[in-house]
N, C-alpha and C positions, 0 to 999 in steps of 0.2 A: 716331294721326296717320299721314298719308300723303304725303309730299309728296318732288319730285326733288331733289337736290343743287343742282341748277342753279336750281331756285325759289327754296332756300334762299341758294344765294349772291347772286340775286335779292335776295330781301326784305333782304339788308344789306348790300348796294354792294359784294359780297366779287369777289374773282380767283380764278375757281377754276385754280388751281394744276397739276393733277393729276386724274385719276380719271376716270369716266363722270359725266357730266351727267346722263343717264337714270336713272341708278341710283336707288335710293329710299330716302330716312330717316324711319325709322317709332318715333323716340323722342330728346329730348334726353337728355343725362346731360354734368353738371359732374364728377362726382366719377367717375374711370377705375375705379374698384372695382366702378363699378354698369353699364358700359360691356355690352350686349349686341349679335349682328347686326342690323344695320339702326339703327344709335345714332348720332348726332350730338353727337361728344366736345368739348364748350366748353371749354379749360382755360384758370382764370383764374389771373392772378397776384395773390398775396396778402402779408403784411409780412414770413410764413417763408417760400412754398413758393412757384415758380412750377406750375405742372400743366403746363405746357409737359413737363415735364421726362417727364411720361405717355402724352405721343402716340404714342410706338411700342407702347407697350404697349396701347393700345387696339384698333389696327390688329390685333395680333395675337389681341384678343378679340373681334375680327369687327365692330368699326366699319366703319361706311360712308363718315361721312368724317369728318373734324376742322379745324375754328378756326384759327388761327394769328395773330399777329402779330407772331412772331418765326422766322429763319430755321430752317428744321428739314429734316432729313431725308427727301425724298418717301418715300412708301412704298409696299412693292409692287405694293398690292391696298389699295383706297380713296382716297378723294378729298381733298385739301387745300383749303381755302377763306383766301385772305389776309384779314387783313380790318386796321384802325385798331386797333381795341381790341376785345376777344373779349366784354366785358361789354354793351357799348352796340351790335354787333352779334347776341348773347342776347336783348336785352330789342327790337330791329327787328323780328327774324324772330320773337317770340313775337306783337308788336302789327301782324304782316302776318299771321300765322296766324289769330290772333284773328279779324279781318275776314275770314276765309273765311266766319265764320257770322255769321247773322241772330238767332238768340239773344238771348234778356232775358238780362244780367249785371247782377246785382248786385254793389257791393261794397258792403264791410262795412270803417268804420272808426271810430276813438274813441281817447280814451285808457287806457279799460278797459272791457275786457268784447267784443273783438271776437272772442275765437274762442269763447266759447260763444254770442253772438250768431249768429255765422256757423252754427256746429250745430244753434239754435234757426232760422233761416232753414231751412237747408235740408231741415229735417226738417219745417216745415211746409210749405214745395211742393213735399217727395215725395208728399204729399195726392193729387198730380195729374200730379206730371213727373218725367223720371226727369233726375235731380242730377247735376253734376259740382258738386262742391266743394273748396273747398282744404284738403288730408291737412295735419294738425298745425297748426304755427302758419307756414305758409311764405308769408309777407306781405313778404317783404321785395325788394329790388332785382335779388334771384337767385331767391327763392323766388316772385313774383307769373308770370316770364317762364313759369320751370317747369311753372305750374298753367295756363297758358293752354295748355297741349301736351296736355293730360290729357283736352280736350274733343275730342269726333268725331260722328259721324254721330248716333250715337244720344241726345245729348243733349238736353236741352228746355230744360234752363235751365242756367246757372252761379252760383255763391254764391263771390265771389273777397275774402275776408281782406287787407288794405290798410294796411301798416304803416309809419310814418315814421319820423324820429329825428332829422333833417336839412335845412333849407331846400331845397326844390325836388325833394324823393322825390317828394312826391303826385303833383305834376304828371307825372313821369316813369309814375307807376306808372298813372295815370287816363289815356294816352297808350295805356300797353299794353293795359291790360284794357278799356279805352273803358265802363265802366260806364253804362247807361242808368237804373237805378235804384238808392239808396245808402242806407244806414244810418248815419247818425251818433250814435255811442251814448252822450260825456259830450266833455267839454272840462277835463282836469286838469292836473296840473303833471309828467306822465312825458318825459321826456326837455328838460325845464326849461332845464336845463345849455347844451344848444347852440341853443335856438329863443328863450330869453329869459324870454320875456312868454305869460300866457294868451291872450293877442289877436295875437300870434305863431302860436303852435300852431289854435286857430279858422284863422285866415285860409290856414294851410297845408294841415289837414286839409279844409279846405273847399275845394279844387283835386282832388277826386274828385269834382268835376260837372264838372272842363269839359267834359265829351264830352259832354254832356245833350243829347237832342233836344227837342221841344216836347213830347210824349208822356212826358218823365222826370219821375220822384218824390224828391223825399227824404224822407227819414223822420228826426224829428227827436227826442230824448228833451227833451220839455217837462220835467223835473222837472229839469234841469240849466239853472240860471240862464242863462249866457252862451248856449245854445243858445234859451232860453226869448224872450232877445229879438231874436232874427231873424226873430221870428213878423213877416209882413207886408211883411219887410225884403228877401227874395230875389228874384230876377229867374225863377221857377220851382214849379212846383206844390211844394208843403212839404205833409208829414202830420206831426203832436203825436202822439206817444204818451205818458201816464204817468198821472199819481192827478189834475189836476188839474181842475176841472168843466170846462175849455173845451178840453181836448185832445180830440184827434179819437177818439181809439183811450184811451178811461179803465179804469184798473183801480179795481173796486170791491171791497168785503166781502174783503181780502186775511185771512186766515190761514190757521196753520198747521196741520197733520193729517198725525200719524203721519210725519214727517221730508219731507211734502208739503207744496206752498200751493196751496192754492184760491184761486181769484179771479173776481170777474165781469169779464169785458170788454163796457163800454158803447160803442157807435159805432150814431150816427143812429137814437138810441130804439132799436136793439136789443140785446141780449143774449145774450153766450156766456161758460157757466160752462167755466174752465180749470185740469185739476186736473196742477200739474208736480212732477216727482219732482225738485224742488231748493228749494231753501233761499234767502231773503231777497228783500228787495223789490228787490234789483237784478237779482235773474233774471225777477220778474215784467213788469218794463222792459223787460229783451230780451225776453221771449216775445211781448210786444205788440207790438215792433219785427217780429217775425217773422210775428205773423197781420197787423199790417198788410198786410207785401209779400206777404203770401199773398192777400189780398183784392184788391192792386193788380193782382195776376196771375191773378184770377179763379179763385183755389182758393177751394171751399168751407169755410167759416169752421168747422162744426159736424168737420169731415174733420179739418182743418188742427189745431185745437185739440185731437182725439182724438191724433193720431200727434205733437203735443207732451208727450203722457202717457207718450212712450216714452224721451224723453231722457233720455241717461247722461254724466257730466260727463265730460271726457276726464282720462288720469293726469294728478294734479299741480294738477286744476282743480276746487278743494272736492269731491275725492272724501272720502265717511263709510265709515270701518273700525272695523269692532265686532272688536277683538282683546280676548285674555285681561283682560276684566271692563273696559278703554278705551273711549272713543269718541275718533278719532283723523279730525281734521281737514283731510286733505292739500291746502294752496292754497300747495303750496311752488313754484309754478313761478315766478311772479315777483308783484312786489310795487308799489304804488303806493301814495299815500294815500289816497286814495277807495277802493282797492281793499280796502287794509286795514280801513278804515273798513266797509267791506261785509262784509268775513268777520269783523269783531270783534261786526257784529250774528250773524251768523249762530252763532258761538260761543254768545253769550247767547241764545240763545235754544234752549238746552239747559237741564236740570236739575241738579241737584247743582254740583261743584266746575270752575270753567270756568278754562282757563288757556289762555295765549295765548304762545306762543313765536313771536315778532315779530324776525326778522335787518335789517341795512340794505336800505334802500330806493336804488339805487344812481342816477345820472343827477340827480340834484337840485341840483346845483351851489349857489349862495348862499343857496338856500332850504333844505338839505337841515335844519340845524338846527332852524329854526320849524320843518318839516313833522317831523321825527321827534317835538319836544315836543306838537305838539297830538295825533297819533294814540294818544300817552300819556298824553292829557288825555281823549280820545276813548275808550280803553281803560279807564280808571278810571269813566267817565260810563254807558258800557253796559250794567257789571256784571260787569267780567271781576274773577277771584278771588286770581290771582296773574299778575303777566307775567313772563315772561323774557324778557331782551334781548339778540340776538346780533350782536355787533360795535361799531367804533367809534361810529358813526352814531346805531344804535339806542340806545344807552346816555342819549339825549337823553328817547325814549320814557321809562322809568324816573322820570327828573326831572318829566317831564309828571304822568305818572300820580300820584305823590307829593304833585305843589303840588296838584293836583286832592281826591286823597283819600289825607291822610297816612298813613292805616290800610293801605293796600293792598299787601301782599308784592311785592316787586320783588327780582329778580334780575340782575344786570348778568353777562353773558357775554362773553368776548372770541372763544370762540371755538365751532364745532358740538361738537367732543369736549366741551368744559366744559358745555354744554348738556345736552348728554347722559349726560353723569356727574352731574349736579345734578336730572337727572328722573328716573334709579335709581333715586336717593334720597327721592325725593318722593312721586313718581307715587304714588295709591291707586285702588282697582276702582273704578270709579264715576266717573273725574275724563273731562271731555271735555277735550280738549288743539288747538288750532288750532297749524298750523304753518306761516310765511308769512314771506317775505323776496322780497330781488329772487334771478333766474335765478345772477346771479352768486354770491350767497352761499352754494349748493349746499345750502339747507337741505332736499334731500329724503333727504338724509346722516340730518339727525334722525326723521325718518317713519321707515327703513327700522329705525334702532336701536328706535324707540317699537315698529314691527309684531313683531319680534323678541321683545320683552320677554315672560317668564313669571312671570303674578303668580298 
């Protein structure tokens, strides 16, 4: 990125303070650790830390200029910008940036499965363009401004990750990134707690179209009910993706080969065989989500579906570890009930002794109990051989799984150590082990002890 001080205080109603106007800021940065010449230091204030408290320090690691909304110290060399609030001017100056370009942006949202969607997008229109996309999972009200900075000249398209939790994020975030084209990948119950209702969360993840022109798509996962009946219903070209005969984009002949799935992809009597190096029919969902928007952007389908052959799940996101005589299932980054429900297929459908170490699913407020027992009802139904449960939450799974199939070993855990002292114990060569809880439960605590182990 390129732009003056003086654009920048521009794009967000700021005073500039101090410094040259002419001068140039060629990168944001929140965090003064990451602070280089030519940086534009946001500091925001949080519940412990102000970052106010790191503007001098920036200056002195060759910022160009810095934020403010509280009085500070000019400084020698670099610009000051006053502004209201350093957050809602962050996310201005990223959705005045953004409009610098003409760019197809996609975003990418759902309740699960958006950043391997996002990976699966933009690995199919590197087919044809060169990608900026969103690094990790930075979706959120700091992380969407940030990734709007990361595009420049050489871009062809964008792939921007779109994450809520909150009444009236989307709309903020669909503001900045102005997506013309969008991914909707399921409608479930992750952040329950503070949106309510499933028809709560729809109608808010559905505020990443406002920005639509008449030439915008959505793409929609037909195999998720609530999504299934908006067919007809929107004010906007809509594309179906999934297994069922009237979606636009159908997966057929799905299985499994060699830790791969094959599948056909059916659209308008043609065919294209898709062979992806992941697991379950929920990654066949995003993949079609992604040659969709590959065909909407006029990449070639047979291209687009080869360089899906290359996908690699990111850490923490159903990555498979063959350690001493294991198969070890890491989908320890965060946890949902659908999501669970998707890696407890993917578990079974391994060989030998399948076990499931399942932590709480955190954000589920009134629901959290039904939802922990039925994914222990779900876990017993698939064919998992023992579960372990870690924490309070989960300890419901256990009960599910039991009323389901009293025969079925269950474990109740209070905590990652006790987990991990009870799969010393256990553990045999041969056993596949999934491991999967919400981000907060730190269950990649138990991955690292499983990858450790010498059997």
């Amino acid at each position: 990125m390129r732009i003056t001080i003086q654009e920048a205080a521009q794009m967000c109603g700021g005073t500039l303070l101090c410094g040259n106007p002419k001068d140039f800021i060629t990168n944001v940065r929140t965090d003064s650790r990451q602070v280089v010449p030519g940086s534009l230091f946001v500091p925001l204030k949080g519940e412990k830390t102000d970052a106010h408290l790191f503007i001098p320090a920036t200056f002195k690691a060759g910022a160009a200029a810095a934020l403010t909304q509280e009085p500070v110290e000019q400084p020698a060399s670099g610009a000051l910008i006053a502004v209201p609030d350093t957050t809602a001017a962050l996310q201005q100056i990223a959705a005045a940036y953004r409009r610098k370009f003409t760019i197809p942006v996609i975003g990418i949202t759902g309740s699960v499965g958006k950043t391997t969607t996002k990976e699966m997008v933009a690995l199919a229109l590197s087919a044809r363009f060169h990608i900026m996309k969103t690094q990790g999972n930075q979706n959120s009200q700091i992380g969407v401004p940030l990734t709007m900075f990361q595009i420049d000249e050489t871009t062809d398209a964008a792939v921007v990750e779109m994450g809520m939790s909150q009444f009236g994020e989307m709309a903020r975030l669909a503001e900045i990134a102005a997506p013309e084209f969008a991914v909707l990948t399921n409608i479930g119950v992750s952040h329950i707690e503070n949106l309510h209702t499933r028809e709560n969360i729809l109608r808010e993840k559905l505020h990443i179209v406002d920005g639509f022109i008449p030439q915008s798509v959505l793409v929609l996962n037909g195999d998720d009910p609530m999504l299934a009946a908006l067919r007809g219903q929107l004010p906007f070209h809509t594309v179906f993706v999934g297994t069922h005969d009237w979606c636009d984009y159908r997966a057929s002949h799905i299985q499994i080969q060699d830790g791969k799935t094959f599948f056909i992809m059916e659209h308008h009597g043609s065919q294209q065989p898709v062979l992806l190096p992941a697991l379950g029919t929920h990654q066949v969902i995003n993949a079609l989500s992604a040659l969709a928007i590959a065909e909407i952007l006029h990449v070639d389908l047979q291209n687009a579906a080869a360089a899906l052959g290359h996908y690699q799940p990111l850490a923490m996101h159903q990555q498979i570890h063959q350690v001493g005589g294991l198969t070890v299932i890491d989908d320890s980054y965060n946890a949902s009930p659908d999501a669970v429900r998707g890696a407890l297929d993917v578990l079974c459908s391994f060989p030998h002794r399948r076990i499931a170490v399942l932590a709480d699913m955190l954000e589920l407020g009134k629901v959290s109990q039904q939802e922990h027992y039925h994914c222990g009802q779900y876990a017993a139904e698939a064919g998992t051989d023992l579960l372990v449960t870690v924490g309070r939450e989960a300890a419901a799974m256990a009960e599910g799984a039991k009323q389901t199939l009293p025969s079925i070993p269950c474990q109740v855990c209070r905590s990652n150590e006790e987990a991990i002292h009870f799969l010393c114990q256990t553990l045999q060569r041969g056993d596949t082990i999934l491991v999967k809880g919400s981000r907060g439960m730190h269950t990649d605590e138990i991955v690292s002890a499983l990858l450790a182990m010498d059997f």
